[in-house]
Legacy VTK file of the C-alpha trace (Angstrom):
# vtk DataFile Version 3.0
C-alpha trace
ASCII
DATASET POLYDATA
POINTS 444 float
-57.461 4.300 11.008
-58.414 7.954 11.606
-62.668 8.859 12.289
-63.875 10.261 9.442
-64.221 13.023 11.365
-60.628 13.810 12.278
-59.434 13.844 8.749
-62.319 16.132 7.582
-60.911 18.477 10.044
-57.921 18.666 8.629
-58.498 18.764 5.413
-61.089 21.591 6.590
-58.291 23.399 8.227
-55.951 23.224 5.414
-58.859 24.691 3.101
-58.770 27.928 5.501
-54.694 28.472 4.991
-54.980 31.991 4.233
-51.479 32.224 2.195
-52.989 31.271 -1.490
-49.457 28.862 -1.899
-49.237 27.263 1.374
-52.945 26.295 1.118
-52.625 24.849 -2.580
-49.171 22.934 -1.471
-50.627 21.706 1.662
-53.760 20.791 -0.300
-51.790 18.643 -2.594
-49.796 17.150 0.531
-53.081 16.050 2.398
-54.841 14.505 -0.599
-51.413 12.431 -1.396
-51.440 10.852 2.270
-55.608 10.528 2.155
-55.489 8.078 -0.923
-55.404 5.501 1.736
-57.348 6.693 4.467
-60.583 8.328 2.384
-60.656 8.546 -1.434
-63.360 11.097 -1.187
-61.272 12.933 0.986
-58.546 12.386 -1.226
-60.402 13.087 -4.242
-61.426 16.490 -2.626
-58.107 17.875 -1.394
-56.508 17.421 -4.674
-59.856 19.394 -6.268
-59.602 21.977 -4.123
-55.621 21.753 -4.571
-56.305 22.519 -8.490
-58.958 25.240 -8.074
-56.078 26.872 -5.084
-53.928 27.620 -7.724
-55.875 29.907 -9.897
-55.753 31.939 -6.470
-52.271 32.367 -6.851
-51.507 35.991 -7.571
-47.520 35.527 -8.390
-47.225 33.392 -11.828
-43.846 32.241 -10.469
-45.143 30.920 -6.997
-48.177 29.787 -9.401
-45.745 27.624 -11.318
-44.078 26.587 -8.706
-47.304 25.373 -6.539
-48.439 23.712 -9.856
-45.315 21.356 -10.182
-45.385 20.790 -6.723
-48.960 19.855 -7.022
-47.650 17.283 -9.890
-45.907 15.456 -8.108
-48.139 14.767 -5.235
-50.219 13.696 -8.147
-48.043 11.528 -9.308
-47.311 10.379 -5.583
-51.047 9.375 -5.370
-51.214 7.603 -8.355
-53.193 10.264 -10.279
-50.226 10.099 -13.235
-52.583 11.100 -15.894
-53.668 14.459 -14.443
-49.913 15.473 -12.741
-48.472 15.342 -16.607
-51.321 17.272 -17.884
-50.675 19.792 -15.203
-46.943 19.770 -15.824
-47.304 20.626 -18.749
-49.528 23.908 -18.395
-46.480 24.604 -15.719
-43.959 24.099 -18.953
-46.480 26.667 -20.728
-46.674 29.336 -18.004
-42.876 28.871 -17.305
-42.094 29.893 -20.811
-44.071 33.271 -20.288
-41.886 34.275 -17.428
-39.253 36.990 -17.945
-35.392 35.769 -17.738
-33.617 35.007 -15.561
-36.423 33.051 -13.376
-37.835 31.514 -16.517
-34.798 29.342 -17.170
-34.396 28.397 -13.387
-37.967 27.828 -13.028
-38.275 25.640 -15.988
-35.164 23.868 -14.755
-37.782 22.754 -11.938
-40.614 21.843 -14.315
-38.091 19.392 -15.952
-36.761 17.608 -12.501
-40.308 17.372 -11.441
-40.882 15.765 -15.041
-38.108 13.418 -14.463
-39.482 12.261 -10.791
-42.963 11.757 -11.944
-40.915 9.587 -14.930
-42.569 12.042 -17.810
-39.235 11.854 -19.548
-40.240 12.375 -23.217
-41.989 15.724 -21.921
-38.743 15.993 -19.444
-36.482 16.244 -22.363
-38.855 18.317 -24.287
-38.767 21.319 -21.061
-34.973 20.511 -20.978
-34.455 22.128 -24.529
-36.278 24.807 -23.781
-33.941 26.117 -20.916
-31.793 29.003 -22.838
-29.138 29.276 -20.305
-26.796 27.068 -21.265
-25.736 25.968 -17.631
-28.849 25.701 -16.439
-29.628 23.104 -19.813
-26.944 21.050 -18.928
-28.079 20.493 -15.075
-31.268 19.333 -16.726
-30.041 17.253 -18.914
-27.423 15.786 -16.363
-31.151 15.219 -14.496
-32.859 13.590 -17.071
-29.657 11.302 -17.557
-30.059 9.646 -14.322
-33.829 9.343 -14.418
-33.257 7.778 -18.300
-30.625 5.187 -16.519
-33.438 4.156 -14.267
-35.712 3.785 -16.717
-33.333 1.410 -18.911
-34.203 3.849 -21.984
-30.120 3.739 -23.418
-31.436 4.810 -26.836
-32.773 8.098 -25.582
-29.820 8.231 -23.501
-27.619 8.645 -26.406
-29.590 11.362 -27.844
-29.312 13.037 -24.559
-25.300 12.788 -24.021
-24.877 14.208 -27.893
-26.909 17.519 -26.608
-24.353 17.959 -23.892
-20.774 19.937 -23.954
-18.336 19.580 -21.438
-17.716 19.254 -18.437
-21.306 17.670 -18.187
-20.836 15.277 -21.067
-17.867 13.238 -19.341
-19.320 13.148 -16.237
-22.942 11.654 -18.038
-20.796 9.759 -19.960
-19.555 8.480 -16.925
-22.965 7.815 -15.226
-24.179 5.920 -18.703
-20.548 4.158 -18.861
-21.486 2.414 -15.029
-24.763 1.581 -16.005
-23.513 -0.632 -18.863
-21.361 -2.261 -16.658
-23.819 -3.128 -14.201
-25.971 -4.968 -16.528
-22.172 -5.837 -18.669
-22.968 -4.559 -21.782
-19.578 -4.364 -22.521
-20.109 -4.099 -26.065
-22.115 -0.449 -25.088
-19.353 0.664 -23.022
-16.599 0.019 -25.915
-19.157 2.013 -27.902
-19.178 4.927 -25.457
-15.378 6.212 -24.848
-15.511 8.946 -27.855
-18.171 10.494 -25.623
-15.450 11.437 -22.834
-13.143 14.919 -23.252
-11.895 15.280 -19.549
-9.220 12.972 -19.450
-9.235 12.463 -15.791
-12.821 11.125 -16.158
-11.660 8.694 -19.227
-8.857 7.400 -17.062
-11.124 6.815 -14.317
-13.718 5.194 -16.976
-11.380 2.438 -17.752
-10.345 1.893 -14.310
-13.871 0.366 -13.610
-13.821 -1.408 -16.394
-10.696 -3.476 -15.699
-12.229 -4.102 -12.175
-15.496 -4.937 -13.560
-14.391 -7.384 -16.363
-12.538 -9.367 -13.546
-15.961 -9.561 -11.796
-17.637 -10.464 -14.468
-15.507 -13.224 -15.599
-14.899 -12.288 -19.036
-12.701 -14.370 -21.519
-9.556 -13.006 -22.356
-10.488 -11.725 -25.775
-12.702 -9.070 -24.155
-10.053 -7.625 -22.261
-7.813 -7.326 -25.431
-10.842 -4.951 -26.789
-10.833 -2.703 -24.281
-6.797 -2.745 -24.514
-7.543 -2.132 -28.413
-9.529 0.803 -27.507
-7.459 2.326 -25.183
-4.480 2.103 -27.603
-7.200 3.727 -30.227
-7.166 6.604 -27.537
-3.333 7.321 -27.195
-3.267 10.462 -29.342
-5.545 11.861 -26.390
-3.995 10.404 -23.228
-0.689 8.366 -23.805
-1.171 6.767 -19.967
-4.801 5.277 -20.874
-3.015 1.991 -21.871
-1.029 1.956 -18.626
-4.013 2.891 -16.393
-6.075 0.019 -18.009
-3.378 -2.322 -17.520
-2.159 -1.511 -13.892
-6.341 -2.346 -13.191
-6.175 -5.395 -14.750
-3.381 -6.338 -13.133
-4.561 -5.896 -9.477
-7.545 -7.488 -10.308
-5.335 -10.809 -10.477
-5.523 -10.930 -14.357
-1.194 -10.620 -14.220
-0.706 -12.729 -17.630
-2.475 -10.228 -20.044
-0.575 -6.956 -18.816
2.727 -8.806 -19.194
1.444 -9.961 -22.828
0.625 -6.135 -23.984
3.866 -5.023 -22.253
5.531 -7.535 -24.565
3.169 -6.337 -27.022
4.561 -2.106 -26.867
7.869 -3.494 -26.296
8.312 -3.455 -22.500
8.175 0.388 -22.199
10.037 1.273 -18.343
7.340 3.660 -17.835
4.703 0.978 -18.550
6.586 -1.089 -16.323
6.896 1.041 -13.263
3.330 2.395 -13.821
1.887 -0.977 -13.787
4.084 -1.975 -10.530
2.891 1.060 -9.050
-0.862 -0.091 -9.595
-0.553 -2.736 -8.064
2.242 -2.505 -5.316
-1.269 -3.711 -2.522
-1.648 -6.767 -3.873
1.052 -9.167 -2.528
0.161 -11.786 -5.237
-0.318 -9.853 -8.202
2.914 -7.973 -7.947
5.132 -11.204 -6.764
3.473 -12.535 -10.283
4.732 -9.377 -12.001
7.908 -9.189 -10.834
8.384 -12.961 -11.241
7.299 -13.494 -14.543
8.335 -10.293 -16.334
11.303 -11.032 -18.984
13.550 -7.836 -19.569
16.632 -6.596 -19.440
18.606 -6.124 -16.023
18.202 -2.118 -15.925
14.521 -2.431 -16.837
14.404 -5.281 -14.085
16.789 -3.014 -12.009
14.350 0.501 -11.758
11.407 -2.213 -10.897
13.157 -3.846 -7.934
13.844 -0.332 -6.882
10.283 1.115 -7.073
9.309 -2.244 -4.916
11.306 -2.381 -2.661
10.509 1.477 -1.606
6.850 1.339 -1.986
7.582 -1.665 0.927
9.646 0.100 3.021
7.459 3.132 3.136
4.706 1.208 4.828
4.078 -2.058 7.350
5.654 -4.751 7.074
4.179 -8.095 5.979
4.869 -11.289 5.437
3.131 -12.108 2.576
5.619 -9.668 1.044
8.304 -12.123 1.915
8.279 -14.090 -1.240
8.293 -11.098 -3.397
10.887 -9.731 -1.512
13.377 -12.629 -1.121
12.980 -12.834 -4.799
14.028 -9.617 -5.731
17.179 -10.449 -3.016
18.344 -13.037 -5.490
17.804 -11.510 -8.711
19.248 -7.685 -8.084
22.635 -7.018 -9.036
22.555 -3.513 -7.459
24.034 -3.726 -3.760
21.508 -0.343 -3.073
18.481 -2.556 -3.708
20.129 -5.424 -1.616
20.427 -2.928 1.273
16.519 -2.101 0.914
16.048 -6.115 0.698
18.231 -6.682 4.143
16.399 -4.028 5.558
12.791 -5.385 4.983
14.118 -8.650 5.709
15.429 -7.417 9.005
11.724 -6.337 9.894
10.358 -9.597 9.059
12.272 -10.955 11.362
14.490 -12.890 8.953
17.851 -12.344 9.842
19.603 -15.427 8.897
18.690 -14.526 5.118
19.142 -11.139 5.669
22.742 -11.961 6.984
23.241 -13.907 3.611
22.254 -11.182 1.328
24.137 -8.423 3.579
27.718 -10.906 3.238
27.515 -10.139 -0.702
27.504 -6.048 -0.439
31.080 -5.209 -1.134
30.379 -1.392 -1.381
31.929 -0.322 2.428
29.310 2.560 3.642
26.425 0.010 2.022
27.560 -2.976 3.497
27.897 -1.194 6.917
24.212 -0.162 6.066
22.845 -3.541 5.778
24.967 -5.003 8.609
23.555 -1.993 10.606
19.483 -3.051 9.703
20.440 -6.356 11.189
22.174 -4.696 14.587
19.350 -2.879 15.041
17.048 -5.792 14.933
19.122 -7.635 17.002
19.621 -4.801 19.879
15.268 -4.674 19.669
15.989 -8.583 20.660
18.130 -7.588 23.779
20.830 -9.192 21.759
23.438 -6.272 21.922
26.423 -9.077 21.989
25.151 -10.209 18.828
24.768 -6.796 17.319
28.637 -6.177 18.072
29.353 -8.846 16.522
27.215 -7.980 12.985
29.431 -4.681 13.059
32.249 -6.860 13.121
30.990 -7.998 9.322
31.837 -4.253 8.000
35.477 -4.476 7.197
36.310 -1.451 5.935
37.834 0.375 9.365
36.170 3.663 8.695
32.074 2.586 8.321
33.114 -0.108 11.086
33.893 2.378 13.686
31.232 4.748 12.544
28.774 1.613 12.685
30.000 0.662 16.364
29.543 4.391 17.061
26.438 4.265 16.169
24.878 1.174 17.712
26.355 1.778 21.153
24.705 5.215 20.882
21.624 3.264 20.174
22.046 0.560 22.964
22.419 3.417 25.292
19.144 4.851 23.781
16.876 1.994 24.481
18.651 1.550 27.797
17.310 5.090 29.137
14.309 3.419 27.695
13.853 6.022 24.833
12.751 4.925 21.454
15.290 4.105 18.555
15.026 4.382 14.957
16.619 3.598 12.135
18.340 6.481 10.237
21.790 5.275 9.395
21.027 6.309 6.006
20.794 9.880 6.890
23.610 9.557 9.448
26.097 7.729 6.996
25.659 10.238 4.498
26.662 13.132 6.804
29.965 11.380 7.820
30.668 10.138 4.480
30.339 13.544 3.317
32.707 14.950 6.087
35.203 11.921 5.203
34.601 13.798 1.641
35.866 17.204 2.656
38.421 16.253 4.942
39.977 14.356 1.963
39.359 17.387 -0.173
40.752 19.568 2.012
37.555 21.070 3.296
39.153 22.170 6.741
41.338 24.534 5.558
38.725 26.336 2.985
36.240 26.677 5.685
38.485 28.454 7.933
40.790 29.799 5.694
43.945 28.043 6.801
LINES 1 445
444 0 1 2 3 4 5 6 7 8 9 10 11 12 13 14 15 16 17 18 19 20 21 22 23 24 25 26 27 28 29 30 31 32 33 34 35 36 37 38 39 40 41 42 43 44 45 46 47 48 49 50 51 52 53 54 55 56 57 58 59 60 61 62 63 64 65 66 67 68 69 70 71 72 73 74 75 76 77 78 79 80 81 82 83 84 85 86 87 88 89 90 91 92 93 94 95 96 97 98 99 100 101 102 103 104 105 106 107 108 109 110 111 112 113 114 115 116 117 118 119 120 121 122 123 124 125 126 127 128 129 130 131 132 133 134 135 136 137 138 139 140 141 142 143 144 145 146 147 148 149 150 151 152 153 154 155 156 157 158 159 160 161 162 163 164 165 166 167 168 169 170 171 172 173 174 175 176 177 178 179 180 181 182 183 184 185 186 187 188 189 190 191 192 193 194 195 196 197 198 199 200 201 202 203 204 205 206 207 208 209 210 211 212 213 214 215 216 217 218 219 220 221 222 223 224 225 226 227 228 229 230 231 232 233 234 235 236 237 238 239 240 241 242 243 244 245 246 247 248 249 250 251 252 253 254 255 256 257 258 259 260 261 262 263 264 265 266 267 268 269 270 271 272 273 274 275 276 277 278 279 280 281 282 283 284 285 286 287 288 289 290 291 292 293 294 295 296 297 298 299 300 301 302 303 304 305 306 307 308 309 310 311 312 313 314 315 316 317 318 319 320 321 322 323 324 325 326 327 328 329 330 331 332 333 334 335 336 337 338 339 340 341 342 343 344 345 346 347 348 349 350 351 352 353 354 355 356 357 358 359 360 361 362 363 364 365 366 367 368 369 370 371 372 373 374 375 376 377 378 379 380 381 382 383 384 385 386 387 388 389 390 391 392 393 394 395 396 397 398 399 400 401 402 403 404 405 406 407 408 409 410 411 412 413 414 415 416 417 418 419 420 421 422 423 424 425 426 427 428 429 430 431 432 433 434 435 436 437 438 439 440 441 442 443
């Protein structure tokens, strides 16, 4: 601990700051750290703190040093006093000609918040005529009322705010009912969100935060209720529920309200979409959803790109071997061979790639598996997978194509797989040969 001595220096030194706001700030500083080391020390700097600020020349600095001053007060435990002199800030803030009276009480009502004088906080709030400068001091109060676990005033604040600020405090009031799971609250508090992207993101945490909190299933169906009860102002608020719920592992609810709106495509795809990262959840979907084959058919499609476009995995291998068996479109059982082939897999991917009858798709799948097997050094084997393309045309093109690639990863350059690209561009020449194409190009 400090001599006696030292810290009378100080404080000494700090009482000969000639600047009259500096010395009343600094003042207020010193007593707040001498609480502890000399309360009549302590009790003295914040005196002479008080008695600065009449030296104050500038009523806005002198406002200004005064809420400063409060919240040191506050700091030291002297809660009583800092309100009191908040609010003779308030007073002397209202005096003060526009535009720094507004910005200035702004300050008095943050400093009201911090020092948790929130009934008087709300009070300086109203008083704030610029209307943007109201809101930011309401938006403050709203997270010092959240602290404070005072949700009644809390509504009364959120019904004196216009947008954009009420969605976003709607949104700060929304996750602090889910953190103690009020759910019932949070049901309670949708009508208070207009921007829609800040209503779709509301129910987003609640699907994830219903799955962590373990609720029954009639819960969920609520908040389902509720979103439907929304539609008029965001048709997708159902989905975006429902693809949440779904990748938090709750799969047998979404595909009950799917049922429920009649298996809507969009709803379908949407919900896929959601939860494409979740190897489980959408091998559930996809396994247990009941519709019709074109429904079915745009699903396996979505899938089975979402896959491609990213690493492969294997816990993927399920979902996709599934789709392998149930797709009747020979596009989507190229996309299957072709994951397949990346697995590793190629005895299954050779079954599903023996079904394509299409010729350029068949010589598409049989051309995934080639390429896997020239990675293997197993370029006899890849000649003979061409061999499974019967149609003469894509089996020459194929054969073109792999040698080219053998010779690639022979010079030790890279390979990749773009037959997709490659096929179209000959079948389209096939196309204009047929159609005469030659002779209208060069006018013969």
């Amino acid at each position: 601990m400090p001599k006696y001595e030292m810290l009378r220096d100080l404080l000494n030194a700090a009482l000969n700051i000639s600047d009259d706001y500096v010395r009343t700030v600094t003042l207020a500083k010193a007593g707040c750290y001498l609480r502890d080391m000399n309360r009549d020390l302590f009790l003295e700097a914040f005196k002479a703190a008080l008695k600065s600020l009449d030296a104050i020349a500038s009523p806005v600095l002198r406002v200004q040093a005064m809420v400063s001053v409060a919240e040191e007060m506050n700091k030291a435990g002297l809660k009583e006093s800092g309100g009191k002199l908040l609010y003779r800030a308030y007073e002397m803030a209202k005096l003060l000609p526009p535009p720094i009276r507004d910005s200035t009480l702004l300050d008095v009502t943050r400093a009201a918040c911090t020092v948790g004088a929130l009934p008087d906080a709300l009070m300086y709030a109203t008083d704030i005529e610029d209307h943007d400068l109201r809101m930011e001091a309401l938006m403050s109060l709203i997270g010092s009322l959240i602290k404070a676990g005072d949700f009644r005033r809390l509504r009364n604040v959120l019904d004196m705010m216009d947008e954009p600020w009420k969605s976003r405090a709607a949104m700060e009031v929304l996750r602090a009912y889910l953190r103690r799971e009020q759910f019932a609250s949070v049901l309670s508090l949708f009508p208070y969100f207009e921007d829609p992207d800040l209503l779709r993101a509301a129910f987003r945490e609640v699907g994830i935060h219903l799955r962590e909190a373990g609720v029954p299933e009639g819960t969920y169906e609520k908040f389902i209720d509720a979103a439907k009860a929304l539609a008029d102002r965001d048709p997708d608020l159902v989905l975006t529920l429902l693809s949440t719920i779904a990748s938090t592992g709750r799969v047998g609810i979404v595909l009950k309200t799917l049922a429920d709106l009649g298996y809507p495509e969009e709803g379908i795809l949407k919900v896929a979409a959601g939860i494409i990262n979740n190897p489980d959840a959408i091998r559930e979907f996809v396994g247990s959803l009941d519709v019709p084959q074109d429904k079915a058919e745009a699903l396996y499609k979505l899938v089975m790109d979402a896959l491609l476009s990213k690493e492969p995995s294997r816990e993927y291998h399920p979902l996709v071997s599934m789709i392998g068996r149930r797709t009747e479109s020979e596009e989507t059982l190229v996309k299957v061979v072709r994951y397949l082939t990346k697995l590793g897999e190629l005895g299954e991917a050779h079954g599903l790639a023996s079904l394509i009858e299409d010729p350029r798709l068949r010589s598409l799948a049989f051309g995934s598996i080639a390429l896997a097997l020239i990675r293997r050094g197993q370029v006899s084997d890849a000649i003979d997978a061409v061999e499974e393309v019967k149609d003469r045309k894509w089996k020459s093109w194929l054969m073109s194509e792999i040698i080219i690639k053998v010779l690639q990863l022979y010079s030790g350059r890279d390979i990749k797989e773009d037959f997709e690209e490659s096929s179209a561009r000959q079948a389209k020449r096939w196309r204009e040969d047929a159609e005469g194409g030659y002779n209208r190009r060069f006018g013969t």
